[in-house]
VEXDODREN-151067 format. One record per residue: y, z, x of N, C-alpha, C in turn; residue number from 1. Coordinates in nm, 4 decimals, always signed. Layout:
(milo (Y, Z, X), (Y, Z, X), (Y, Z, X), NUM) ...
***
This chain:
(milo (+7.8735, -4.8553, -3.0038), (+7.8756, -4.7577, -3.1119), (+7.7561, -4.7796, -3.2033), 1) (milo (+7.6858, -4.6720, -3.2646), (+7.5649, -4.6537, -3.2924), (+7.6558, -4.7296, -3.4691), 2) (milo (+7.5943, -4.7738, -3.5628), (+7.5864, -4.8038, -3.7334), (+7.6431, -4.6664, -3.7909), 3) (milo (+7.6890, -4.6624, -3.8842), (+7.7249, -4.5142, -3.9202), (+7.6018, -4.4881, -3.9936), 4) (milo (+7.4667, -4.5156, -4.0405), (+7.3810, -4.4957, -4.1399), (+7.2973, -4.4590, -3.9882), 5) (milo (+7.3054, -4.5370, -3.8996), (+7.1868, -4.4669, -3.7649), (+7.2632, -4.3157, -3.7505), 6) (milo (+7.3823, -4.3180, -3.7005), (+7.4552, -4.2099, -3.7004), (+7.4169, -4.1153, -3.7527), 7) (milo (+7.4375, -4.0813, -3.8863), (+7.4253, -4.0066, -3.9796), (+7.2965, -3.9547, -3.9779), 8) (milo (+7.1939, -4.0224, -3.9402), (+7.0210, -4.0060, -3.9220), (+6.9970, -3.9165, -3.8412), 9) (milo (+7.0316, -3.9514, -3.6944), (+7.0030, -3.8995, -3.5704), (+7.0765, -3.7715, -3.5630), 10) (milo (+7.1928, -3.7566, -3.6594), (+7.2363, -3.5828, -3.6442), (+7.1847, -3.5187, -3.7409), 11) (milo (+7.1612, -3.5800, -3.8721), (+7.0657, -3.5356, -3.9650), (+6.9437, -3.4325, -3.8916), 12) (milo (+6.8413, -3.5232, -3.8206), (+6.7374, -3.5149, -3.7355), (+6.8111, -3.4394, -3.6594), 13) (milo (+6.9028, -3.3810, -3.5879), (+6.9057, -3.3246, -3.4476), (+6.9597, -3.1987, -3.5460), 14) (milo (+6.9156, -3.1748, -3.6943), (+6.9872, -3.0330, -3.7543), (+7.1375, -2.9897, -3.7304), 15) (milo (+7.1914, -3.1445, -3.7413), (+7.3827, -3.1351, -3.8080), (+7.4163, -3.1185, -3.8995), 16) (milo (+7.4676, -2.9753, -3.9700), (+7.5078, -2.9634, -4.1262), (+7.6710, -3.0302, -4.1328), 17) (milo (+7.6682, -3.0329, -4.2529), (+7.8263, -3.0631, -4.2700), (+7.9549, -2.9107, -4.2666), 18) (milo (+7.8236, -2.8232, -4.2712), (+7.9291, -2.6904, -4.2721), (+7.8647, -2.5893, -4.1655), 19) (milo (+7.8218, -2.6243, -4.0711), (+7.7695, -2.5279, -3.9174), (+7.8361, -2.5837, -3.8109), 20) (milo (+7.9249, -2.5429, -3.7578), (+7.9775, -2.5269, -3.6052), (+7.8640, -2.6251, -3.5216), 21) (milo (+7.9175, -2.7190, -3.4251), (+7.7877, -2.7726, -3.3387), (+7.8675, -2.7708, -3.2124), 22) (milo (+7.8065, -2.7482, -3.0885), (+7.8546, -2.7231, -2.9262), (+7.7657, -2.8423, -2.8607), 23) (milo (+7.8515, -2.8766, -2.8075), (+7.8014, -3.0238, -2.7542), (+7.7937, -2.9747, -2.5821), 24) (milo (+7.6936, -3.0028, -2.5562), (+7.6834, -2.9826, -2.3763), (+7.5923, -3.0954, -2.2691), 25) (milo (+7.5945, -3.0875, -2.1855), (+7.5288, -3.1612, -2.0969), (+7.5011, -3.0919, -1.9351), 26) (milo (+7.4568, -3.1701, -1.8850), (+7.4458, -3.0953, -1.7007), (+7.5023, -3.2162, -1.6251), 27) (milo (+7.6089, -3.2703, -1.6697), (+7.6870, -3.3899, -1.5519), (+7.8480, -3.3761, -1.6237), 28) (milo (+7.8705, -3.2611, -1.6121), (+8.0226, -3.2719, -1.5792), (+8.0890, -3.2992, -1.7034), 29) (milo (+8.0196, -3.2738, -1.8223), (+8.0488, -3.2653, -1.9590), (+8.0813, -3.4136, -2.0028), 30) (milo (+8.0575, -3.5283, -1.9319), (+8.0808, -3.6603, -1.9682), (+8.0401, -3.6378, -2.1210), 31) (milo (+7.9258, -3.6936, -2.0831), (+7.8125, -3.7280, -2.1987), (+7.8414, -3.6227, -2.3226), 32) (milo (+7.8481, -3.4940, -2.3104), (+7.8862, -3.4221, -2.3972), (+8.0199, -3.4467, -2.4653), 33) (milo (+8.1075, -3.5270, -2.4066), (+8.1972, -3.5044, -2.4607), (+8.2122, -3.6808, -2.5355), 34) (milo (+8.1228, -3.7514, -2.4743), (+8.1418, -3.8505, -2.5651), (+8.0691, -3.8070, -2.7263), 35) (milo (+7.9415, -3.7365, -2.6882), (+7.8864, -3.7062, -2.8633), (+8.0216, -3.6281, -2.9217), 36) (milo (+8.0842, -3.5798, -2.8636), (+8.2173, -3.4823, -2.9308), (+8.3074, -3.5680, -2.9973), 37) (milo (+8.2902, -3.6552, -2.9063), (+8.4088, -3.8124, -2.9867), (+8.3310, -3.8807, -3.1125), 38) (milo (+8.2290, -3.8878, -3.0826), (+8.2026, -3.9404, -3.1844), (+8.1833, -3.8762, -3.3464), 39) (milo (+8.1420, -3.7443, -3.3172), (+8.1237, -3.6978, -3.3673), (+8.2621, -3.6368, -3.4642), 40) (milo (+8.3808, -3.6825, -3.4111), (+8.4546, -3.6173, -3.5013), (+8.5620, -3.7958, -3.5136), 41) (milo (+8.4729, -3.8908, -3.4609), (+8.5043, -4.0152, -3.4986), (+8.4463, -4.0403, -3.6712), 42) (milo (+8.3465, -3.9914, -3.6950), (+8.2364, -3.9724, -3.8247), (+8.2821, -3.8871, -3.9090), 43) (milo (+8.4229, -3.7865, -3.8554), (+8.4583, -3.7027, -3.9677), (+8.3880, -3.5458, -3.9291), 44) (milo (+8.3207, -3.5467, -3.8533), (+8.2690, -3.3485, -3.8084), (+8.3173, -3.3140, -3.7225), 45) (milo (+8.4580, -3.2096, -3.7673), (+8.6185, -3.1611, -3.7071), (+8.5398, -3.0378, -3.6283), 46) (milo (+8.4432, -2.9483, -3.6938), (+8.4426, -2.8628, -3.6433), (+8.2940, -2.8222, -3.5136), 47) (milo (+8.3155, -2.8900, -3.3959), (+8.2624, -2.9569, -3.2798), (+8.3836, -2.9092, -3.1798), 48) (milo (+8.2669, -2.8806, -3.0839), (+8.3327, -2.8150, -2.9717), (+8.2335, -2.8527, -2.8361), 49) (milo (+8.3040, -2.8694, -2.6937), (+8.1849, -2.8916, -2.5844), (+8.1814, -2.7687, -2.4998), 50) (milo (+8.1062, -2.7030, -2.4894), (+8.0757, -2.5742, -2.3537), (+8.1280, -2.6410, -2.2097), 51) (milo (+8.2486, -2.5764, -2.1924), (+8.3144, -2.6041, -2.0676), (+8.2759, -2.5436, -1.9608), 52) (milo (+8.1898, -2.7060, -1.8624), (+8.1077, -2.6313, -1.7586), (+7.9471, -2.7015, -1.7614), 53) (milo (+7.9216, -2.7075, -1.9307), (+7.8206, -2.7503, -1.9156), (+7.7079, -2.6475, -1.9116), 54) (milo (+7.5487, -2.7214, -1.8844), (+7.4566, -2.6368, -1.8320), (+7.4611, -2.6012, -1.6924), 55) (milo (+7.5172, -2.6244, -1.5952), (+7.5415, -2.5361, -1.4696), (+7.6148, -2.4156, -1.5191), 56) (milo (+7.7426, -2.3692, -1.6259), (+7.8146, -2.2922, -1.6116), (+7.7585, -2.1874, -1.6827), 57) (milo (+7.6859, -2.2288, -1.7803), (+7.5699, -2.1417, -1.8803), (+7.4625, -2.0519, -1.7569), 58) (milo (+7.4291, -2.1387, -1.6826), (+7.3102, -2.1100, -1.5786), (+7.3843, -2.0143, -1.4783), 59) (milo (+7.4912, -1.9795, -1.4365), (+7.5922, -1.9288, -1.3494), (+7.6419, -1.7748, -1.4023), 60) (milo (+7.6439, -1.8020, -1.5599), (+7.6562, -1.6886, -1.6201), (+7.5325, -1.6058, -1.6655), 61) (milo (+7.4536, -1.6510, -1.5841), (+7.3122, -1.6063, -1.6205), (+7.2683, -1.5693, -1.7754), 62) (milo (+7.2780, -1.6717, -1.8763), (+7.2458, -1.6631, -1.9882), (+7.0779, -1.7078, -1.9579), 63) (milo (+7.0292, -1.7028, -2.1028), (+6.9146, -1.7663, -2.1166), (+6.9010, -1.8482, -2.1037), 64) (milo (+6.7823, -1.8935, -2.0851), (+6.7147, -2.0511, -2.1089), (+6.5773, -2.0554, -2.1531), 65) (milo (+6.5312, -2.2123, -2.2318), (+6.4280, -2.1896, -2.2772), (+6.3423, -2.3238, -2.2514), 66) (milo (+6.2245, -2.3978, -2.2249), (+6.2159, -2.4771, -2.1974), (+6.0920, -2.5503, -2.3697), 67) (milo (+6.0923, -2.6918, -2.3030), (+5.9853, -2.7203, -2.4172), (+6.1118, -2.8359, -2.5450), 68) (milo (+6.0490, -2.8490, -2.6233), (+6.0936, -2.9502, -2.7938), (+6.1521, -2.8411, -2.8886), 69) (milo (+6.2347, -2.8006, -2.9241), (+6.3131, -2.7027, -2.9885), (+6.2631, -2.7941, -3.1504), 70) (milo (+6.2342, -2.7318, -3.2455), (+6.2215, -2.8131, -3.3756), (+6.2994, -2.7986, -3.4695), 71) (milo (+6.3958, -2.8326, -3.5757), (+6.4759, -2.7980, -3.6107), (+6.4684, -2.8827, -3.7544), 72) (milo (+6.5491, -2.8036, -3.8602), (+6.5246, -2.8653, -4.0126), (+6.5904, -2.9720, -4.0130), 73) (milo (+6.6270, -3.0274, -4.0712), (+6.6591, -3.1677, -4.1069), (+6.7729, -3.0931, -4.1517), 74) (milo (+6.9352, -3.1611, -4.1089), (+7.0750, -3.1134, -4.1597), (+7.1081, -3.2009, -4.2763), 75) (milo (+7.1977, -3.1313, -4.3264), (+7.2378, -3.2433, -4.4144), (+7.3710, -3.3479, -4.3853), 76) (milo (+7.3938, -3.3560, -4.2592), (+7.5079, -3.3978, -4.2363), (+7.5434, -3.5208, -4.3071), 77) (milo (+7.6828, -3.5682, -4.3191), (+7.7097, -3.6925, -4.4012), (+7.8261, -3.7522, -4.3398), 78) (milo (+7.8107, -3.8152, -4.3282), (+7.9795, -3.8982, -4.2359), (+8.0767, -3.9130, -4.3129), 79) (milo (+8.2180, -3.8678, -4.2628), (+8.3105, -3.8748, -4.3220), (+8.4613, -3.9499, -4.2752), 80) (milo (+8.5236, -3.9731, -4.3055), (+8.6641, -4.0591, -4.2245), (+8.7220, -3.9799, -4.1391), 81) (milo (+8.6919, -4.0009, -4.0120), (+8.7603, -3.9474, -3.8895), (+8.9110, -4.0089, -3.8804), 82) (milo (+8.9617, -3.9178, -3.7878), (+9.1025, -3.9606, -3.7251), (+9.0906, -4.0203, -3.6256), 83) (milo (+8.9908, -4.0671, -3.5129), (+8.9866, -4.1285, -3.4300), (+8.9123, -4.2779, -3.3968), 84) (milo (+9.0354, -4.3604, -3.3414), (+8.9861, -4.5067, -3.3910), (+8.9194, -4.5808, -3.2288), 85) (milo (+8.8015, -4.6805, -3.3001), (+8.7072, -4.7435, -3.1968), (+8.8735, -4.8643, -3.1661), 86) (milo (+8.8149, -4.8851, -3.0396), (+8.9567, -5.0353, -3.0285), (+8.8637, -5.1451, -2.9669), 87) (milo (+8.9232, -5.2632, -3.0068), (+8.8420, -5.3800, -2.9508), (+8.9698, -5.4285, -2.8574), 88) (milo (+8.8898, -5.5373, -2.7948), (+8.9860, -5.5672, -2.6910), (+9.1417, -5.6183, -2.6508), 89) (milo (+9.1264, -5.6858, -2.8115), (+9.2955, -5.7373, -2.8729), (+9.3508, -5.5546, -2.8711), 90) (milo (+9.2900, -5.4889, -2.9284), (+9.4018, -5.3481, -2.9769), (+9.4191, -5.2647, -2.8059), 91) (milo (+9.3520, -5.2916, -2.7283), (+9.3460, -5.2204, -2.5803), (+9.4312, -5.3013, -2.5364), 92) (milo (+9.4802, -5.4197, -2.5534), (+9.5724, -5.4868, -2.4780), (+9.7026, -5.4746, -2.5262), 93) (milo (+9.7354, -5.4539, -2.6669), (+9.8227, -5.3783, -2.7184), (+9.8750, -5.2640, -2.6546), 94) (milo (+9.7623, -5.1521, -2.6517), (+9.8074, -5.0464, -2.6064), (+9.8920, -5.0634, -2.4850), 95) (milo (+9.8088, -5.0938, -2.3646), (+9.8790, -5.1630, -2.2534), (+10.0235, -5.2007, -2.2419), 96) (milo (+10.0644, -5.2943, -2.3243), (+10.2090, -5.3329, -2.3317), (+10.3121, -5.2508, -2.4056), 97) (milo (+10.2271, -5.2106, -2.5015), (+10.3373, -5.1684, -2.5961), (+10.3384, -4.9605, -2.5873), 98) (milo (+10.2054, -4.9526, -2.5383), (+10.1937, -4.7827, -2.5087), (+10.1508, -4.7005, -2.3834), 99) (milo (+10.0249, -4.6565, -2.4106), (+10.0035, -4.6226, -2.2716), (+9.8393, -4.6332, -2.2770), 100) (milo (+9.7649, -4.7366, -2.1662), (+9.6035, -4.7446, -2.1926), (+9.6101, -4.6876, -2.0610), 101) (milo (+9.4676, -4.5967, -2.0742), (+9.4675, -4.5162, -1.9357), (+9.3247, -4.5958, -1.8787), 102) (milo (+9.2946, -4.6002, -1.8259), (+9.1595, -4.6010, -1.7362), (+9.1081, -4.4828, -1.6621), 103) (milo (+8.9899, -4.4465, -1.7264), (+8.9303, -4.2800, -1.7058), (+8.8373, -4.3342, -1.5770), 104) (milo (+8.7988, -4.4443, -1.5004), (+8.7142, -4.4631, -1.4169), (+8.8106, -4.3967, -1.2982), 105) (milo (+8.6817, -4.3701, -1.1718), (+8.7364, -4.3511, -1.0041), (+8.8408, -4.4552, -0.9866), 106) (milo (+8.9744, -4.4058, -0.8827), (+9.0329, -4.4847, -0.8215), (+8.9938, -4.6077, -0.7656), 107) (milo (+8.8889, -4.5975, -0.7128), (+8.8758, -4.7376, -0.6394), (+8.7902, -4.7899, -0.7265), 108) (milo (+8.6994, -4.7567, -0.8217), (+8.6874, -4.9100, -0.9069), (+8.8212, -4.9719, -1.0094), 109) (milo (+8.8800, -4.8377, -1.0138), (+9.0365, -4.9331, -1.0550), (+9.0937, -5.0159, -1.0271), 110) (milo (+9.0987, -4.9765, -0.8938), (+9.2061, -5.1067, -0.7686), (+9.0900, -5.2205, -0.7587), 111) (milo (+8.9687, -5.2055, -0.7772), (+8.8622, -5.3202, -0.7646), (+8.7792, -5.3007, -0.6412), 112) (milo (+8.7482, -5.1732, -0.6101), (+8.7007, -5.1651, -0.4438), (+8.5718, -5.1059, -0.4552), 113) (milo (+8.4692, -5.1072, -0.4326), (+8.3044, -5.0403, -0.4365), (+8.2728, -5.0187, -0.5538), 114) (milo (+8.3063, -5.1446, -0.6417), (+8.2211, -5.1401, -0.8001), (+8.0705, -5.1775, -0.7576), 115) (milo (+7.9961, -5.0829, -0.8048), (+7.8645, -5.1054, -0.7880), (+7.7859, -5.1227, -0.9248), 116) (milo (+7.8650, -5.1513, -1.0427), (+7.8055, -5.1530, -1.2070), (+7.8637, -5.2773, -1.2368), 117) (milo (+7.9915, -5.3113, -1.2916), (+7.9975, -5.4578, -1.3302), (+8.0012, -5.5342, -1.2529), 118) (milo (+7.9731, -5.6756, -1.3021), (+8.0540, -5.7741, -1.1968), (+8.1291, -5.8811, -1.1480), 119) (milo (+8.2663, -5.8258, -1.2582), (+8.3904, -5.8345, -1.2358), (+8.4598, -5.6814, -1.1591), 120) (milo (+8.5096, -5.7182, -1.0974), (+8.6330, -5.5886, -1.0617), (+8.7901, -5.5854, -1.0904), 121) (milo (+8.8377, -5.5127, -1.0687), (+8.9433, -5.4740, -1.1058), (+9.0039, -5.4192, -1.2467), 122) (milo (+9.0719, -5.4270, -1.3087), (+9.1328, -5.3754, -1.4183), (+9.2119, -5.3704, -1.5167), 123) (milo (+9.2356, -5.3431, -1.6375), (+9.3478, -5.4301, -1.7736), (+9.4980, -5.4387, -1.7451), 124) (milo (+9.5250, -5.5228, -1.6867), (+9.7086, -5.5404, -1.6722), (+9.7525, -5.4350, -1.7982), 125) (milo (+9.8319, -5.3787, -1.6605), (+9.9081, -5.2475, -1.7338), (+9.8500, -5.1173, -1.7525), 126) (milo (+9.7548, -5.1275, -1.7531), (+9.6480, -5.0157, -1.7553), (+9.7045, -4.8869, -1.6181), 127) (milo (+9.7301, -4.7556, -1.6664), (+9.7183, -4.6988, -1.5547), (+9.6034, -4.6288, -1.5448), 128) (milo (+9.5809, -4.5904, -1.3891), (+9.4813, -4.5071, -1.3772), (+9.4541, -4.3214, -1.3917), 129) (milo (+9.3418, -4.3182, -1.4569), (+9.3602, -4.1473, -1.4467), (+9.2123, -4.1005, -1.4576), 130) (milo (+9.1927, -4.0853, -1.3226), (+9.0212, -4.0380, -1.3411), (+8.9981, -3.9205, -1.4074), 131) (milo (+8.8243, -3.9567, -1.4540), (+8.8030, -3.8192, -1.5812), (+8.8114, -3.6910, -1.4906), 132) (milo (+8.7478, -3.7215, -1.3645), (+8.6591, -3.6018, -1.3009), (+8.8259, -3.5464, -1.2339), 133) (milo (+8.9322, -3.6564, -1.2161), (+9.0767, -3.5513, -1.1899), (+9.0899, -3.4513, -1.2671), 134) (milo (+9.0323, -3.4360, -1.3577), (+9.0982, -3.3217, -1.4713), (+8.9796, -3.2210, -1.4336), 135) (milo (+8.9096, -3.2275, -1.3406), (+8.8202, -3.0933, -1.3424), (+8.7942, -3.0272, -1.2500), 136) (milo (+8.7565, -2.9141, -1.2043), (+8.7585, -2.8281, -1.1099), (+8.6194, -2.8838, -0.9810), 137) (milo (+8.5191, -2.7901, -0.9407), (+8.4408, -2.8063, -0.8006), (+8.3579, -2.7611, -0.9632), 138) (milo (+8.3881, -2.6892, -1.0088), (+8.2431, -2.6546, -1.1151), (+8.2224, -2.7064, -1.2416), 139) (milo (+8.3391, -2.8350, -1.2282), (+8.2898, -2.8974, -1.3633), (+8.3775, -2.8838, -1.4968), 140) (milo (+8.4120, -2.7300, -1.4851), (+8.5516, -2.6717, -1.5834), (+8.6583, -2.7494, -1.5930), 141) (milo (+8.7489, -2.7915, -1.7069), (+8.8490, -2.8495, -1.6985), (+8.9430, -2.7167, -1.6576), 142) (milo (+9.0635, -2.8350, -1.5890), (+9.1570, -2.7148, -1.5771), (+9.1815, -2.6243, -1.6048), 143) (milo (+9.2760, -2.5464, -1.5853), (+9.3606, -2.4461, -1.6571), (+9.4627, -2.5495, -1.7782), 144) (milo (+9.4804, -2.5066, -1.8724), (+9.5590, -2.6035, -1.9860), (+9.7102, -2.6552, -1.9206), 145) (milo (+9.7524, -2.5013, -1.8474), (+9.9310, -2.6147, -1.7869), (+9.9057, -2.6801, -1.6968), 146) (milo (+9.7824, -2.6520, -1.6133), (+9.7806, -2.7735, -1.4769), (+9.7172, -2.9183, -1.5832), 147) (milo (+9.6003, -2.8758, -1.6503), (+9.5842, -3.0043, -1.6909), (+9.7279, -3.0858, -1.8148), 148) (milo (+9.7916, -3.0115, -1.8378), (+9.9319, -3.0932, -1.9074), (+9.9553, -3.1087, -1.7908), 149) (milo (+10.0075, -3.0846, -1.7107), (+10.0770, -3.0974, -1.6226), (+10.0066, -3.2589, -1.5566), 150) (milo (+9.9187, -3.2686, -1.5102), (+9.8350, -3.4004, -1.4861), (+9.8192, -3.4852, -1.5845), 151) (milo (+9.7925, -3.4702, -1.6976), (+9.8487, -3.5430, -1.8049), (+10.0125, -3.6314, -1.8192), 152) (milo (+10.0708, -3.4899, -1.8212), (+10.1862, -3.6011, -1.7972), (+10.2572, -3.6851, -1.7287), 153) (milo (+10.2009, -3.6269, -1.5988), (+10.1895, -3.7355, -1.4956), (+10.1504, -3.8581, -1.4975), 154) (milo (+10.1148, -3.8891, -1.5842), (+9.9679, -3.9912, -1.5999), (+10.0868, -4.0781, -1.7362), 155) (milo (+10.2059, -3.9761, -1.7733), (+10.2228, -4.0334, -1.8905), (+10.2186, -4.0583, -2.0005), 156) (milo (+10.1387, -3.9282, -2.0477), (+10.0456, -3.8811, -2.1414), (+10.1588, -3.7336, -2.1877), 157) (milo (+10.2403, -3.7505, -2.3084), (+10.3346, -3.6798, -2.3329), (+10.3515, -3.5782, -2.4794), 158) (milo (+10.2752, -3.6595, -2.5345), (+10.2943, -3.6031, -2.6569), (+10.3340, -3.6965, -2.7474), 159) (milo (+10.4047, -3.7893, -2.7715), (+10.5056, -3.8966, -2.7911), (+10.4449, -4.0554, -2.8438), 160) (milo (+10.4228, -4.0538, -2.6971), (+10.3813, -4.2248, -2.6595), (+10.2440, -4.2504, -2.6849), 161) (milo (+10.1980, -4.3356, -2.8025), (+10.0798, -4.3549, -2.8675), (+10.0033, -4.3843, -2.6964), 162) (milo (+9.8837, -4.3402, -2.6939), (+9.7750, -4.3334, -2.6061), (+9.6557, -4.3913, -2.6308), 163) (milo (+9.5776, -4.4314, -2.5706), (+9.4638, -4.4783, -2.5671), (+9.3837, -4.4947, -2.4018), 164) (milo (+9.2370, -4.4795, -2.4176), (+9.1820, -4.4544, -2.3437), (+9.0330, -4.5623, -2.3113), 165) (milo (+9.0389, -4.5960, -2.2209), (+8.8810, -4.6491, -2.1641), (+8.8524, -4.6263, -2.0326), 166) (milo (+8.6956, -4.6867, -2.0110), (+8.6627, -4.7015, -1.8692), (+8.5658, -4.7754, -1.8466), 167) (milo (+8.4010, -4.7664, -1.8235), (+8.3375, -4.8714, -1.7770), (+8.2416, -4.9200, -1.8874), 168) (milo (+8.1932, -4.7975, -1.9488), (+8.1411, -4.7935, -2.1083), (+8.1869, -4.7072, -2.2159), 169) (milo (+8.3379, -4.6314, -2.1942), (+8.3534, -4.5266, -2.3257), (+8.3048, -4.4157, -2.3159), 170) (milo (+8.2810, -4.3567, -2.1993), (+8.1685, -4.2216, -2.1901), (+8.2761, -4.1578, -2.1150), 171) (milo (+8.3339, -4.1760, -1.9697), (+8.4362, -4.1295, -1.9176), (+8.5570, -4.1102, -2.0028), 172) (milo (+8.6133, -4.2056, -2.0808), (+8.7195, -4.2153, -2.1673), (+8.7214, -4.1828, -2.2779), 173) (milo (+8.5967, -4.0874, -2.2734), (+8.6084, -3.9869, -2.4369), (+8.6325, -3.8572, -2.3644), 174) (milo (+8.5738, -3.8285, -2.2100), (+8.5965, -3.7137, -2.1261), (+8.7888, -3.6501, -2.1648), 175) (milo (+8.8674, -3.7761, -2.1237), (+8.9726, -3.7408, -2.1204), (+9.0642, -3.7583, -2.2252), 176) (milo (+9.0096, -3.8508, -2.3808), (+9.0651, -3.8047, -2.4754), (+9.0348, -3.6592, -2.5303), 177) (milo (+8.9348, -3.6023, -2.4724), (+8.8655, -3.4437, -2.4919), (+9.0061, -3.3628, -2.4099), 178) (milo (+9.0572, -3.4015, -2.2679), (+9.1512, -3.2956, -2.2255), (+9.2478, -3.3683, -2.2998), 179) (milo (+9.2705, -3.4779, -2.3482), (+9.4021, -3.4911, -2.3632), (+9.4069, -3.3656, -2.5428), 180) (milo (+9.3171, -3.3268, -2.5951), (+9.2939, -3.2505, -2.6798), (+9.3027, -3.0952, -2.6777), 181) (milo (+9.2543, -3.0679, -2.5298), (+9.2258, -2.9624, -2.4732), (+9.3650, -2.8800, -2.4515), 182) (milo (+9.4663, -3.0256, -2.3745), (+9.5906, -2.9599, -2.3538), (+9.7138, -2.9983, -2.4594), 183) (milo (+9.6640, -2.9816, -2.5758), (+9.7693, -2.9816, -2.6996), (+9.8582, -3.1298, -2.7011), 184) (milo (+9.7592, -3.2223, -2.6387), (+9.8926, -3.3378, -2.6529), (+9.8261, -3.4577, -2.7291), 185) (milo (+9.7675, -3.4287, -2.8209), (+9.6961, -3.5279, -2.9365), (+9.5467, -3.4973, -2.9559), 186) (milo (+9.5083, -3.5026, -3.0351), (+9.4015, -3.5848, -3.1619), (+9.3570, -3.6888, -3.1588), 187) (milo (+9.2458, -3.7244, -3.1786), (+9.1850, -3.8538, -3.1952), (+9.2179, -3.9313, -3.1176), 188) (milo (+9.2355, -3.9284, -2.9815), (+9.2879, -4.0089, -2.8949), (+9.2016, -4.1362, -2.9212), 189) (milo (+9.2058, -4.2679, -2.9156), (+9.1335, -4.3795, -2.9145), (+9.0823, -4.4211, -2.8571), 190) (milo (+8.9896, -4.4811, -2.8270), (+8.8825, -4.4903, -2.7433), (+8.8738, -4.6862, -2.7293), 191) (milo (+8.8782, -4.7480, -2.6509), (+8.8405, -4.9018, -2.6067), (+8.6640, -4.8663, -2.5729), 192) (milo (+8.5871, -4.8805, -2.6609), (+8.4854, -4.8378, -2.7182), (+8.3653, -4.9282, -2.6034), 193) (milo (+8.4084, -5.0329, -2.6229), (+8.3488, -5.1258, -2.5007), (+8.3913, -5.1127, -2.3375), 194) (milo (+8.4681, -5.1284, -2.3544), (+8.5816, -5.0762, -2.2269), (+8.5662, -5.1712, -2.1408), 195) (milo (+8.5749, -5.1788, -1.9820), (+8.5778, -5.2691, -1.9041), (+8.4569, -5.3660, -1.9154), 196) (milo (+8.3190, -5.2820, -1.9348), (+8.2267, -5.4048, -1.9514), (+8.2672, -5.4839, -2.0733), 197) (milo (+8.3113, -5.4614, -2.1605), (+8.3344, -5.5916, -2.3164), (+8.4632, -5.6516, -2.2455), 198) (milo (+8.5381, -5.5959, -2.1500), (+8.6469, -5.6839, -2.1359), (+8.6175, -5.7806, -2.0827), 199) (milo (+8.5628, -5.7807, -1.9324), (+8.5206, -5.8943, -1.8611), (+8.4142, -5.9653, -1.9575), 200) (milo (+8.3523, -5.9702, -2.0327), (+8.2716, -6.0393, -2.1599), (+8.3294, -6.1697, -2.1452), 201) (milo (+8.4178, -6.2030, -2.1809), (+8.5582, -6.3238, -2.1693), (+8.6156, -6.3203, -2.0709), 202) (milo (+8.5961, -6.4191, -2.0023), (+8.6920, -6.4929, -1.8655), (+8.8109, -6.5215, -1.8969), 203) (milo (+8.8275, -6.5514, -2.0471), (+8.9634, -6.5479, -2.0318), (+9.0535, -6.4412, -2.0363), 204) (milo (+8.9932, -6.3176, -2.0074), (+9.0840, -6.1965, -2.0647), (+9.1450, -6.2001, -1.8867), 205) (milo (+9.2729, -6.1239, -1.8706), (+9.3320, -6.1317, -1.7524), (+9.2800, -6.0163, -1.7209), 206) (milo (+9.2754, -6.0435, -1.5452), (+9.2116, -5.9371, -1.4745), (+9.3074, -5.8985, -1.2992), 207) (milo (+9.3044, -5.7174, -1.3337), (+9.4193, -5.7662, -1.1991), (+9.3379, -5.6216, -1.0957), 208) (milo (+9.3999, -5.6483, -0.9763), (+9.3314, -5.5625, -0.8771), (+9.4006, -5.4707, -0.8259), 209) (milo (+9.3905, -5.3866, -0.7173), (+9.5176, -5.3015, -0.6423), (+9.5633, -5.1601, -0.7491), 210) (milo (+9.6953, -5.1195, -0.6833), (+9.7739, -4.9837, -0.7424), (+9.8485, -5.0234, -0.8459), 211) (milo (+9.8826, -4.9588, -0.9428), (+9.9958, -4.9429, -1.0801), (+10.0227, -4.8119, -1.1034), 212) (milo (+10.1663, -4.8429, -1.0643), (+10.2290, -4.6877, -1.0433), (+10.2401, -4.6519, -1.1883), 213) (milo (+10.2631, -4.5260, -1.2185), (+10.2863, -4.4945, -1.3583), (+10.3985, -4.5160, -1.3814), 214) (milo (+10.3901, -4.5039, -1.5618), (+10.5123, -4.5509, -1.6155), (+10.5646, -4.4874, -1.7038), 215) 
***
């Protein structure tokens, strides 16, 4: 997580007011977009939204495009107390026992099988799995809202049962506190900000491999 005074700079600079609408997008499947979305309303700016789809779906609808450094005034944005909380690794292990921590990575680096980024494998006892890219179509679109509740609650994800979310760096696991938003079943979902890489950090944190059925 960026300082809140860098924060505040870099949207300043990227022409973030405190009172203009901002659309967050990307061209990989709205990850990345949707982590600036987390953060961004981690800082207190509610009114943020991501283009579902991305720049492929913009490009599909044959809108414009423009190429080149876009220049833009200096915003006045200012950070304010968000509803959504960073977790360190004591509060992700919490979640785990006492709620529900999801893991937004692929199946098989869950179970511990063709991790090709850290190097530890496997995953947070108790942790279930729920990949980001499950919640999205062949074009990138998240669901339809009842299929994605519907996969949500599968997952355990109810409305109810305090939630929290990670994966390998916090980029996937802001994806799906975004649907878990999308389909009316919380706010500020929480984010394990470090996620699997800060976990394995410490050898002593427990580490387990294989399936965990939901719960």
């Amino acid at each position: 997580m960026p300082t809140v005074d860098d924060f505040e700079l870099d949207m300043a600079e990227c022409g973030v007011d405190n009172d203009r609408a901002v659309v967050c997008y990307d061209d990989s499947g709205s990850l990345a977009a949707a982590r600036c979305w987390w953060m961004l309303r981690h800082f207190g700016k509610y009114d943020v939204q991501v283009l579902d789809g991305g720049l492929a779906q913009w490009r599909a609808q044959r809108y414009p495009l423009e190429s080149g450094i876009r220049l833009v005034e200096e915003g006045d944005f200012s950070v304010r107390r968000g509803n959504s909380r960073v977790l360190g690794a004591d509060e992700a292990r919490m979640f785990a026992e006492q709620g529900l921590l999801l893991d937004c990575r692929p199946a098989d680096r869950y179970r511990g099988e063709n991790e090709i980024i850290d190097p530890v494998v496997g995953h947070i006892p108790g942790a279930v799995n729920l990949p980001a890219r499950s919640l999205t179509d062949e074009n990138g679109c998240f669901l339809p809202v009842e299929q994605l509740r519907r996969v949500l609650l599968e997952a355990g994800v109810d409305g109810e049962r305090p939630v929290a979310t990670y994966c390998g760096s916090g980029v996937q696991a802001s994806h799906v506190s975004l649907a878990i938003a999308v389909a009316g079943l919380g706010e500020g979902t929480p984010v394990y900000i470090g996620s699997w890489s800060d976990w394995i950090s410490d050898p002593q944190r427990p580490v387990v491999t294989g399936e965990h059925s939901h719960s």
